[in-house]
N, C-alpha and C positions, 0 to 999 in steps of 0.2 A: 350652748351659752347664748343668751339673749345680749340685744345691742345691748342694752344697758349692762348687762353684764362682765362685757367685753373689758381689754385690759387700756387703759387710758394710752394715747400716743407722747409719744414722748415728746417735748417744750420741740424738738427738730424736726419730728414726723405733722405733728401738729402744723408745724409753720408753713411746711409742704403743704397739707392738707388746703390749708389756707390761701398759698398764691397759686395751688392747683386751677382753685375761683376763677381765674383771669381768661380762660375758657369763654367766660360765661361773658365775659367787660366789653362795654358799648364800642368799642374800637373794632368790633368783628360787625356792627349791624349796617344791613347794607348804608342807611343813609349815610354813617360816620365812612363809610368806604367809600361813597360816591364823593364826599366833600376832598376827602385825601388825593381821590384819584383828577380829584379838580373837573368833576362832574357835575357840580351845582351852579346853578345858575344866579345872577346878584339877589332876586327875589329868595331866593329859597338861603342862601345864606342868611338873607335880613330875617327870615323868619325865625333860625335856627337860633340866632343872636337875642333874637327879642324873647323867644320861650325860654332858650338857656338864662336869660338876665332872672326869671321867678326862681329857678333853684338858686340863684347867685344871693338872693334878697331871702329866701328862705334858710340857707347854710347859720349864717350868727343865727337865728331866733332857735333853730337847731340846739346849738352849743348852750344858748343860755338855758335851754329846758336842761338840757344833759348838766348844767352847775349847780340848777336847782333841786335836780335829784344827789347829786353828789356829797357827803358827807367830810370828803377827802380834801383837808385844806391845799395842799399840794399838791393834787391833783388838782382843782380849781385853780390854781395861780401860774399853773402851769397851760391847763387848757384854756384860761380867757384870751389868750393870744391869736388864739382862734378868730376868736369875735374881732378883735383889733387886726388881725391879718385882713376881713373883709367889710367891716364900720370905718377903720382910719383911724389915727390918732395916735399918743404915744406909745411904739412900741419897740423892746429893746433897744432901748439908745438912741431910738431914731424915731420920725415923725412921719408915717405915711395918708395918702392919699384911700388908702386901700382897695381891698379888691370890687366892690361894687362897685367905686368909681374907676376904674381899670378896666372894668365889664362895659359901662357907659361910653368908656370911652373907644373899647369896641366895637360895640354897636353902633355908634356913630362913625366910624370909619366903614363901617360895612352897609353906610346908608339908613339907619334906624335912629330917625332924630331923638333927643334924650327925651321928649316928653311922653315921646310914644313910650319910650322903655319904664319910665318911671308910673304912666297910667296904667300899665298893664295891659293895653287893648288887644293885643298881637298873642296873646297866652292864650291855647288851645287849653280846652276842660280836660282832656287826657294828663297833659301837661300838670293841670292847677292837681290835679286829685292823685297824681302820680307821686308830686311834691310835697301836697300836706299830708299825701298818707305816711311820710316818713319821717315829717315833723311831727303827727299824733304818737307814729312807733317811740321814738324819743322820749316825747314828753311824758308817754305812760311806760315805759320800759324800766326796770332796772338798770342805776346809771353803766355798769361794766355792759350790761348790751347795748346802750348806747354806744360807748366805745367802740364796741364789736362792729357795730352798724356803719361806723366811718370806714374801715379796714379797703374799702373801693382803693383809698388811696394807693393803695399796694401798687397800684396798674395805671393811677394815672399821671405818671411824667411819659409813660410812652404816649398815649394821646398828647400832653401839650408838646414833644418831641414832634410826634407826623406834621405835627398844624405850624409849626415854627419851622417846619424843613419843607411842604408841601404848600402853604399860601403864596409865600412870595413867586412862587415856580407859577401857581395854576390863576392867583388873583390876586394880579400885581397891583392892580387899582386901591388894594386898601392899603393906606400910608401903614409903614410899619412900627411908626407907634402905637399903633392901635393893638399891636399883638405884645403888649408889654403883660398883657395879665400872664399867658401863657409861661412869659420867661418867668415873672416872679413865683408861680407857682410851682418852677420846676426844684429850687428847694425850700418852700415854705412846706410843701407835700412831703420831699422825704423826712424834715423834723416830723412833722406832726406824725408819718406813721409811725416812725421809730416807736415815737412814745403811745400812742394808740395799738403796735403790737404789741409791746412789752406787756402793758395791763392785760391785754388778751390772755398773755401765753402765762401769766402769772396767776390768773383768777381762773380759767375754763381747766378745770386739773383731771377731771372723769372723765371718762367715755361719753357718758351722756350729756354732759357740761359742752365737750367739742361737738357734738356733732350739733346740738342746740347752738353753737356759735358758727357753725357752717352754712345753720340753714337762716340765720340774721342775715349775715353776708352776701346769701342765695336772696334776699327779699330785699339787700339796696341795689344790689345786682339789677333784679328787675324793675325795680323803679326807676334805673337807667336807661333801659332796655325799652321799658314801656315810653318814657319821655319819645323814645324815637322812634317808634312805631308811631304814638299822635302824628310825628311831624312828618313822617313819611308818606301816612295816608292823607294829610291836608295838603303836604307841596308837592311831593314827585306822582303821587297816584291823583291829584287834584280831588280828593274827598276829601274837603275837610266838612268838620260837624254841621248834619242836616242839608249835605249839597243836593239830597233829594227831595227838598220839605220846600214846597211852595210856602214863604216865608211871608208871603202879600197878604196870605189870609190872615194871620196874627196882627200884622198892621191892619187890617182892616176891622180884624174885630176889638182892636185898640181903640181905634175911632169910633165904636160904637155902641163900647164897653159900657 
């Protein structure tokens, strides 16, 4: 019998299948272990801060492709919270700041003044191309793979759990308001997976349907993965892009272009 032939997993074997993934989640690569183990040093934090801040700005422009594919009234009224969890503004009941300004104000407790975050200067190309390749996956995807595509969340309250249990231990210097993003998202992430796995396990019903949903997951996975590999080879191995490219001669032939 061929994969596709095979007998579909059941909505429980499926879900397994699913958080089996966490295998794969950036919390295992070394750089996210050197930060936990309080191995980073303030440069290579501020770096970390300023690259994480493009997926943070990237995340709404995300959601809004995923509403515009979307047909599902209730399912858009339910996923733009999304966007207002990380834009600001009113949401259920309440008026927040949101999470890009939660990020900002991160990075600025970890020494990355806000104009640098908001210019962008500090975003490694691994990074920029790691990010929008997952804004194009979205934007061109069928909206239930979009969905599929967020499913990371499964795994990530145990990263903002290590960094809320491991900062103040290893770098005490950043005021601890700065790590408020981490608490709000420990349960903005479990609503949204909830309803992020439900669609999954409601729509992916074949064999072939899951394992097509395994291997979505497999591709935010390593756009995760890949994020910290750029930032690994620019702060902790001191390669970052072109450290071997005499750079003078481009200025030079700038000047006399």
């Amino acid at each position: 019998m061929s994969t596709n032939q095979q007998a579909a997993w059941t909505p429980q074997a499926f879900e397994q299948q699913l958080r089996a993934q966490g295998r794969y989640y950036h919390v295992h690569h070394p750089f996210q272990q050197m930060m936990y183990e309080g191995r980073l040093n303030a440069a290579q934090l501020r770096g970390w801060a300023a690259n994480r801040f493009y997926y943070q700005v990237t995340i709404p422009r995300k959601d809004a492709a995923l509403l515009f594919n979307c047909p599902d009234r209730e399912v858009r009224r339910y996923w733009i919270r999304r966007i207002l969890d990380h834009d600001g503004g009113p949401n259920a009941g309440h008026v927040s700041d949101g999470g890009i300004e939660a990020w900002l104000r991160l990075g600025e407790a970890c020494g990355v003044p806000r104009e640098e975050l908001l210019d962008q200067r500090h975003v490694l190309p691994g990074v920029r191309f790691a990010c929008d390749a997952y804004l194009n996956f979205v934007h061109r995807a069928e909206w239930h793979e979009g969905v599929c595509s967020s499913l990371t969340e499964l795994f990530a309250p145990t990263a903002h759990r290590q960094r809320l249990q491991s900062w103040p231990e290893h770098y005490p210097w950043i005021n601890s308001e700065g790590l408020q993003y981490f608490r709000n998202r420990l349960s903005e992430a479990h609503r949204d997976v909830d309803h992020g796995l439900a669609i999954t396990l409601k729509h992916f019903t074949t064999r072939e349907q899951q394992e097509r949903a395994i291997r979505i997951l497999r591709f935010k996975l390593d756009v995760l993965w890949s994020m910290l590999d750029a930032m690994h080879m620019a702060y902790v191995l001191n390669m970052p892009p072109y450290f071997n490219v005499d750079q003078g001669q481009d200025q030079e032939e700038t000047r006399h272009g």
